[in-house]
N, C-alpha and C positions, 0 to 999 in steps of 0.2 A: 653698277647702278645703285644699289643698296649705297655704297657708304657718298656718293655725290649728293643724294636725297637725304641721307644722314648731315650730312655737309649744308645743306642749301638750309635745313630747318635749324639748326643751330645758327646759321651766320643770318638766318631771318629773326631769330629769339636778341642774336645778341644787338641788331640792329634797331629793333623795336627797343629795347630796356635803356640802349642809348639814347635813343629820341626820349624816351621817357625821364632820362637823367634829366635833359636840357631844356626841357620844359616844365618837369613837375617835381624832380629834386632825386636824390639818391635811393631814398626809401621806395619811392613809385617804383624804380628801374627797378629794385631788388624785387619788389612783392612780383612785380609782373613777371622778372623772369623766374622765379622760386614757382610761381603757379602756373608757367607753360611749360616746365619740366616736368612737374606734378600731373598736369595732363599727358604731355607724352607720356608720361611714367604710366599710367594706368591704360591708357590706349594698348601697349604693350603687355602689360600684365593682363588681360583684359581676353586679348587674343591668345596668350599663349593660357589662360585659363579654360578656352573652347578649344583648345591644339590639345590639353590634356585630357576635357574629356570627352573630345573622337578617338583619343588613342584608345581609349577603354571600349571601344566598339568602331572598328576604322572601316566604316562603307562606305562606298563609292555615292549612295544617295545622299548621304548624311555630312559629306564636307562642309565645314564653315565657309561661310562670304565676309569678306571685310576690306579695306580701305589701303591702298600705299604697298609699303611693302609685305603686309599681309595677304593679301589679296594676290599678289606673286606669287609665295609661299603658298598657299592653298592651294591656287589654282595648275601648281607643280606638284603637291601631294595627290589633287584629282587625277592626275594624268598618271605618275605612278601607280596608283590605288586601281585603276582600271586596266592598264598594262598586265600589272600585276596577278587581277583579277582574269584577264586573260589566259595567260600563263597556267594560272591556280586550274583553270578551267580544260585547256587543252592536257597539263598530267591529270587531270583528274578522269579525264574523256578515256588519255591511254593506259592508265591502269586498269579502268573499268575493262577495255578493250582486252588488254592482257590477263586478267584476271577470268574474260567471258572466256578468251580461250583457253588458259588453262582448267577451267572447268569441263569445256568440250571437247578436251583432247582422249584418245581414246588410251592411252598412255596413262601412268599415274606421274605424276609429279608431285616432289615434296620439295619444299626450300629451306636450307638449312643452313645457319649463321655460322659462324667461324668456329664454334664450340659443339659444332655436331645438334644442335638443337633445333626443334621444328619450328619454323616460322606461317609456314602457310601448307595445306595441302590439298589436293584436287580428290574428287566422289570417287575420282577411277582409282586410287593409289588409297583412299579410306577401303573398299570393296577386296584388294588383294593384300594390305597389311596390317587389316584390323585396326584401322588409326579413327580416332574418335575425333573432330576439329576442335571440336567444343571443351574437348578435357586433355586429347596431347599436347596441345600450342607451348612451347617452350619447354617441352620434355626432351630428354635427351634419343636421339633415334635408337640409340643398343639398349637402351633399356625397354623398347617397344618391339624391336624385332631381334628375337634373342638367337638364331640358326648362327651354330657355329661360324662354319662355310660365312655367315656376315660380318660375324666379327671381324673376323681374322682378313677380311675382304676392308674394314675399316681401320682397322688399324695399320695395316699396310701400305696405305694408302698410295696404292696402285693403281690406280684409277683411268687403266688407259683400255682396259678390256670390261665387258658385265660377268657378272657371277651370278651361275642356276642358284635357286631355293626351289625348294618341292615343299609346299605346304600341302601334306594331305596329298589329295586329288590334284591341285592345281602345282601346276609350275612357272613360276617365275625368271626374268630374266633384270636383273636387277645392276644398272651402274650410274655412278657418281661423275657429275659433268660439275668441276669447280667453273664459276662464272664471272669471278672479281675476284681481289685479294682476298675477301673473308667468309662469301658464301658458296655454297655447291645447289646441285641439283642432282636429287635423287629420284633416275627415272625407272619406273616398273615395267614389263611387257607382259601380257599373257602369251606363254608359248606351250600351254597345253596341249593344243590342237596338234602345233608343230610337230611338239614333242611324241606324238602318238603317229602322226604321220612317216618319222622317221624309225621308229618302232616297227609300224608295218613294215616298210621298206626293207628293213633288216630281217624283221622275220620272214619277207618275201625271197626275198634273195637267199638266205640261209633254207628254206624250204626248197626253192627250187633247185639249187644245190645236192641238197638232199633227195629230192623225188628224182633226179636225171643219174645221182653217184652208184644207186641199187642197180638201173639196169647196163649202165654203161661197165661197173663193174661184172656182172654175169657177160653179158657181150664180148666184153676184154678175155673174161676168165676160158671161154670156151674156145676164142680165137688162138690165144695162146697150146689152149690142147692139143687142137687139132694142126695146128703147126709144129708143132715139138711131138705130137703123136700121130703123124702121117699115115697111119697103116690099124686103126680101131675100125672096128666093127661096122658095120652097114648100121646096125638098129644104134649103139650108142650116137655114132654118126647122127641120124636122123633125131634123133632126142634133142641131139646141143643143138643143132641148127633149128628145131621147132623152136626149143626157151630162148634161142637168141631172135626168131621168128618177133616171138610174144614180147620179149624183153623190147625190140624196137619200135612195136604198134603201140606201148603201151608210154615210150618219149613221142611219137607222133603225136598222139591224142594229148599229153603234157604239152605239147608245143604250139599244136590246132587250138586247145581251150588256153594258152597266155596270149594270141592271137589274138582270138574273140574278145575274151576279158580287156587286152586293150584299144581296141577299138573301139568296143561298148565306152571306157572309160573317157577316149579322146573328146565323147560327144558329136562327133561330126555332124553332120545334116543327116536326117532321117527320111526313105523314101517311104511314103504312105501309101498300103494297097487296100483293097474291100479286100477282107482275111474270110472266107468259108469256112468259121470255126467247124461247122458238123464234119466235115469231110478232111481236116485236117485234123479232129479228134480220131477218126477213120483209119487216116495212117500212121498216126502217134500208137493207136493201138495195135496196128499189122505189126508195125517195130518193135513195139514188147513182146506180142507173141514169139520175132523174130529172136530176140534175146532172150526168151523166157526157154524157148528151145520145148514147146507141151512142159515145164515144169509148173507152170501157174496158170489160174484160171484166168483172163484176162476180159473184164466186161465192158462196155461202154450205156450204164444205166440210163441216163438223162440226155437229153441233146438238141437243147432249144434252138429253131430255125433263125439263128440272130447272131449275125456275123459282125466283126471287129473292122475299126479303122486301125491300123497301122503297118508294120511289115512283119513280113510273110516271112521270111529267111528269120528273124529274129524270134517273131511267136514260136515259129518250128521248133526252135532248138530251145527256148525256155519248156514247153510242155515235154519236149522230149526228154529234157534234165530230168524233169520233175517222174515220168514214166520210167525211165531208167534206173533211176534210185530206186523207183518201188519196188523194181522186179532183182537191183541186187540184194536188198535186205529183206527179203521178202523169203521164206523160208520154201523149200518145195513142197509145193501140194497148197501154197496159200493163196488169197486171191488180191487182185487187183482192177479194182473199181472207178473207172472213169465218169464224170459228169459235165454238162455246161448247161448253166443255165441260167436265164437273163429276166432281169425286173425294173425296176424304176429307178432303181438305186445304181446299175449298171450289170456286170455281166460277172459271172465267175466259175474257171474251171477249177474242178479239184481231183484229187488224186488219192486215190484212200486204200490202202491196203493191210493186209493182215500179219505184216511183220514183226519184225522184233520191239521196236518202239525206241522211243526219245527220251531220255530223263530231264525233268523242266529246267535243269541248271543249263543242259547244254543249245535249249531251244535260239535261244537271242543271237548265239554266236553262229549259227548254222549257214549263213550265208557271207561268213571271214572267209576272206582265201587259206588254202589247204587246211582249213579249221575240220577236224574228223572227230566224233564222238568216240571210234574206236578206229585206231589207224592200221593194227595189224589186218582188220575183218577190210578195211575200206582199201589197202593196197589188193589183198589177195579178189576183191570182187572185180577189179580194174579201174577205181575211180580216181580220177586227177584231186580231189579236193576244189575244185573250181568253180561245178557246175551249179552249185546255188547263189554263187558268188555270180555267174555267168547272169543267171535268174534274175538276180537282184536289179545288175543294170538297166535288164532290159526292162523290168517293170517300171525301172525311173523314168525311162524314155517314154513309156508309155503313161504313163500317170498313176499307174496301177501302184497295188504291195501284194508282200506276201503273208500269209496266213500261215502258221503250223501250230496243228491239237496234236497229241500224241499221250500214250497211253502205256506203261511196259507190259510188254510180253502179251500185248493186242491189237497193236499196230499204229499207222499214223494216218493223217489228212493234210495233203498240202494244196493249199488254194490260192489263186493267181484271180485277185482282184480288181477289175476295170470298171472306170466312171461311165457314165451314162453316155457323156459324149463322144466316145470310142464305138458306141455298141452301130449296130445297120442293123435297121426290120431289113425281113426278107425283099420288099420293094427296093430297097437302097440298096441293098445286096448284091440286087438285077440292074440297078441303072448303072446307064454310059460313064459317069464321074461321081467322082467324090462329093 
């Protein structure tokens, strides 16, 4: 199209300059066509003079208009220019997009160019590698996270597994995902949690190990005696068979409180009863007496008419944890001081007696499983290590927590605290339903 219209005005210039020869002489046709090439000449220049300066600012409002084959030409730069503009518009939409996520990923991600150096990094991954945006960008990443255990994770570049860091407190789970020829991705984890999770779990398991190997070893040891020693004594007789007696009551009750501990833990559904706290303070205390055997004074001082919504089988065995412990650390001849009693704030029993006491380092830890301030005193008294641990659950079920003051060599206070909307006046107490 261009070069025919190119074609048509040249053979119309030379046409006209001819008429002009033959009418007005040689000089006419020359001037005339010398000044219709002059005018094309500047037409063109003209246009490509507005082509140079849209380029220096190329928007889509700002396109030239013009005539012939310009007007072609523009109106093919508008339509690129908006295309284009499209284009510009929809990466710009998907970076944003990818950029909001990588912001909101709960993960850290770092982007790192072909030479190991930062290019971008997300709040989560500034939070566990101490990376500044504003001053890393284009730092090299070993020079910012210096752990051995990294380097040597970088330079090897083995990248088909993560590799721990322990900063401190926190731990990290740290691997390199390449994503093209020349960039990676350097993703973070926090596995703190995890990491303490599987902590317990070991010390669980190695504990209970340990709390079943004591009696099953006296069990074994005695079995064996009396097999290979057929013919001992009536009273030695009667001695093994009592420790092996004790030795097995004492993996029962190990077995009954991992039981409880995981059911409590499973969450299950909870049945909800009206709980007669006075009366089941009542027999919390006949059962220490029962245990106390008259070595300890056992009193129930307070005992507010205002009973609890929740279950009865659970309460039971949290306040009786809680009386049991008082009565085995509780020295003879010392006492043990029951109370319940309820306010606006909600309800709470507590358990207070004149034992040996709690040093404040070991208070926080007191409801870890098999966690014992003294393990020799807390095997020889029969305790599993469990039962505050037991406690614990049940208070979460209930909304409640636990309270412990403690004092050396004067005793302790443990209190079992419940929200308002737990508690029954005595009307609610007496009625048909919940």
């Amino acid at each position: 199209m261009f070069w025919w219209r190119t074609l048509i005005i040249f053979s119309s210039a030379l046409f006209a300059a001819w008429l002009f020869y033959l009418m007005l002489g040689f000089a006419w046709a020359e001037g005339l066509l010398i000044a219709g090439l002059l005018i094309w000449l500047g037409y063109h220049l003209g246009n490509l003079s507005r082509l140079a300066r849209w380029l220096d600012d190329p928007q889509v409002g700002n396109v030239p208009a013009s005539m012939g084959v310009w007007d072609n030409v523009f109106n093919r730069l508008y339509r690129l220019v908006r295309v284009q503009g499209k284009n510009q518009r929809m990466l710009s939409q998907a970076l944003d997009r990818f950029i909001s996520a990588g912001e909101a990923m709960p993960e850290g991600v770092v982007v790192l160019d072909t030479s190991d150096r930062i290019e971008w990094c997300n709040p989560r991954s500034m939070q566990h590698l101490g990376l500044d945006r504003k001053k890393d960008l284009g730092q090299h990443i070993a020079y910012l996270v210096r752990q051995p255990v990294f380097q040597r994770y970088l330079s090897e570049q083995d990248y088909s597994h993560p590799v721990i860091l322990r900063l401190g407190e926190l731990v990290l789970s740290i691997q390199l995902v390449p994503f093209d020829s020349t960039r990676k991705l350097l993703l973070s984890r926090d596995i703190t949690q995890l990491e303490r999770v599987q902590t317990v779990h070991r010390d669980f398991v190695a504990n209970v190990s340990h709390e079943l190997r004591t009696p099953l070893t006296v069990v074994g040891g005695f079995l064996e005696t009396l097999i290979d020693m057929p013919h001992l004594d009536q009273a030695t007789r009667e001695s093994q068979m009592r420790m092996m007696y004790e030795q097995t009551q004492r993996m029962q009750r190990l077995v009954e409180d991992l039981l409880a501990l995981s059911k409590l833990e499973n969450g299950g559904e909870m049945r909800e009863d009206r709980v007669d706290v006075a009366s089941l303070i009542q027999l919390v205390a006949s059962e220490a007496d029962g245990i106390s055997q008259g070595r300890h004074t056992v009193t129930v001082e307070q005992c507010d008419q205002v009973g609890l919504r929740g279950n009865y089988d659970e309460l039971h065995s949290a306040l009786g944890n809680l009386v049991s412990n008082a009565v085995r650390y509780t020295p003879e001849g010392g006492e043990i001081r029951l109370s319940w009693r309820a306010d606006d704030m909600g309800g709470v029993f507590s358990v207070k007696d004149t034992g040996i006491g709690i040093e404040p380092q070991h208070i926080p830890r007191l409801t870890e499983r098999f966690y014992r301030v003294d393990r020799g005193r807390s095997r020889a008294t029969g305790g599993t290590g469990l039962g505050l641990a037991i406690v614990k659950h049940i208070l979460q079920r209930h909304q409640g927590r636990l309270e412990v003051t403690s004092e050396m060599g004067k005793g302790s206070c443990f209190s079992l605290r419940f929200p308002a909307n737990r508690t029954l006046s005595p009307d609610e107490l007496q009625s048909a339903s919940l």
